[in-house]
C-alpha positions, 0 to 999 in steps of 0.5 A: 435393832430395828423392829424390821430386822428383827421381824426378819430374824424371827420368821428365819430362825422359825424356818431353821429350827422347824418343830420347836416353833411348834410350842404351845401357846401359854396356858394351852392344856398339855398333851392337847396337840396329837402327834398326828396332828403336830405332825400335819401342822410341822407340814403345812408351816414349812409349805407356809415358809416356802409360800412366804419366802416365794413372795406368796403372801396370801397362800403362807397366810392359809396355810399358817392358819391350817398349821395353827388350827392343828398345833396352836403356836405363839410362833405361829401367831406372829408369822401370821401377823407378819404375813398380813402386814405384807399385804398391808391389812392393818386389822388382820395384823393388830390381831394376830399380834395381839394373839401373840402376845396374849400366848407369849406375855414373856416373848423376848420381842415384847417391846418391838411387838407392843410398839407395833401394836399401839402404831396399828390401833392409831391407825384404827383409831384415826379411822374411827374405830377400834378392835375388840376380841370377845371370847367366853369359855367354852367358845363356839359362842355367838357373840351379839353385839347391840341386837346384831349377830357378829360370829362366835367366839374367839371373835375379833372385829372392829366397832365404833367407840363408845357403849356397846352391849354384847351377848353370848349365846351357846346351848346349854348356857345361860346366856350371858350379858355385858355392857363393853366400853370400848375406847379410841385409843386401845383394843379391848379384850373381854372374857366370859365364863358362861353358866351352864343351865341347870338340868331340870328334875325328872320325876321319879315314877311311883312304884307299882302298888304304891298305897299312898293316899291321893291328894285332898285336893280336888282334881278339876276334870273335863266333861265326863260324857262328852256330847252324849247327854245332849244327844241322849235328850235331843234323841229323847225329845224326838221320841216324844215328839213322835209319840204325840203324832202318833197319839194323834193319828191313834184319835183320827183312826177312832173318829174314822172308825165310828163312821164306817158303815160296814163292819170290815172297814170298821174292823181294819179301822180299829186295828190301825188305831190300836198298832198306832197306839202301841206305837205312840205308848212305846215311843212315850216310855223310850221317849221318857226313859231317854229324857231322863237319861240325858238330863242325869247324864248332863247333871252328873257331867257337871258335878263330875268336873268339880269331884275328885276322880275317884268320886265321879259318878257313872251311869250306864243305861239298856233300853229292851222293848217294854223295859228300860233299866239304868245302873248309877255307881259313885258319890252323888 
């Protein structure tokens, strides 16, 4: 019987029996086609059929894949690969067989199917390349091949012969790499099974009241103050600063008063030179209070980043008019 003929009888006794060309695909996991979706894919085979029969090549070829994509079928496969090869694509046709033969290793057609099969790789071979399906578990992988993007898995396509080098990718898997050798002569199929990532230990939160000592280890900090102290002895510097000008003017309101010839403007001269006293020594004491402060303040800030938290030392400071006061707590 001619591999024609019998393509024929296949595809017509797949159109009488309906549902039992349904079967699932060797391997496929019981009870993992619905009956809606069974149901739905029975539908859009006969409408396939009926496409098929009326010479509408293109739209039986949709409409199997529908069918298949909702109750995945060897039968199907094959009526795939016999509509393809109606509108003469040889790589869509060495596919869909290929698929039916890896769903049905014991199909009764076998040897027509084989024959057809290496037929069609000759002719890919005399073009120069040669079909591959890559497929990883779980699919819905993307399938790098030598730096290129080229689908997601269940892929086929074809490449050149020769040394390829192709990677998996998928979310949650480690991604995985294989080198392929692809022949002229023969398709090739490579599995992976992927590695899932393992999921990263989350630190238990310590309890309240936990009493454990802390770590001997010392804790490097950042500065404790931040810019304070140099602000405080700039502020510092200013006061001082002002305390001299004003010491100075305190000594040209004394040189003025002693030539004064009336006892009044003697008298205003005198009181100029004692408020600009009081003046200069206030700012001299806040001046000193606040240079003091800031270069503590830098010290500690220094000391701090290298003594663990709970020994940094803190420093607190009030400045009233005649009195400045400074609180240090900690390990110096």
């Amino acid at each position: 019987m001619s591999f024609l003929k019998t393509c024929r009888r296949a595809a017509l006794l797949a159109a009488l029996l309906g549902v039992s060309s349904f079967a699932h695909a060797e391997g496929a996991p019981r009870g993992a086609v619905s009956d809606s979706n069974r149901a739905a894919g029975k539908a859009r085979y006969e409408r396939g059929v009926e496409a098929y029969s009326a010479g509408r090549f293109k739209d039986a070829i949709d409409l199997f894949l529908q069918a298949d994509a909702l109750a995945p079928s060897a039968a199907l496969s094959f009526n795939i690969a016999r509509a393809y090869e109606k509108i003469g694509d040889d790589a869509a046709v060495l596919q869909w067989y290929r698929d039916f033969r890896r769903r049905d290793p014991m199909a009764k057609n076998a040897a027509e199917v084989d024959a057809r099969i290496r037929a069609l790789e000759a002719v890919l071979a005399e073009k120069g390349v040669q079909q591959v399906t890559i497929d990883s578990n779980p699919t819905g992988a993307t399938v790098i091949v030598d730096d290129k993007p080229v689908g997601v898995t269940p892929f086929t396509g074809q490449l050149a012969p020769g040394r390829h080098r192709v990677v998996l990718t998928l979310k949650g898997y480690v991604d995985a790499e294989r080198e392929l050798s692809l022949t002229a002569e023969r398709a090739q199929e490579l599995e992976v099974a992927l590695e899932a990532k393992p999921e990263a230990p989350v630190a238990a939160a310590a309890p309240l009241g936990n009493s454990a000592e802390p770590s001997s280890a010392p804790k490097r900090g950042g500065a404790r103050f931040g810019p304070w102290p140099w602000v405080t002895l700039g502020a510092g510097g200013v006061a001082l600063g002002a305390s001299l000008g004003f010491e100075l003017a305190r000594r040209s309101a004394e040189d003025a008063a002693k030539d004064e010839p009336t006892q009044v403007a003697y008298k205003d001269k005198v009181d100029t030179e004692q408020s600009r006293q009081t003046t200069a020594r206030v700012l001299l004491v806040a001046g000193s209070a606040l240079v003091v402060t800031g270069g503590v303040l830098l010290a500690l800030d220094l000391t701090s980043r290298r003594a663990p938290a709970a020994q940094r030392a803190q420093i607190g400071a009030l400045c009233l008019p005649g009195a400045c006061a400074i609180n240090l707590r900690g390990a110096f």
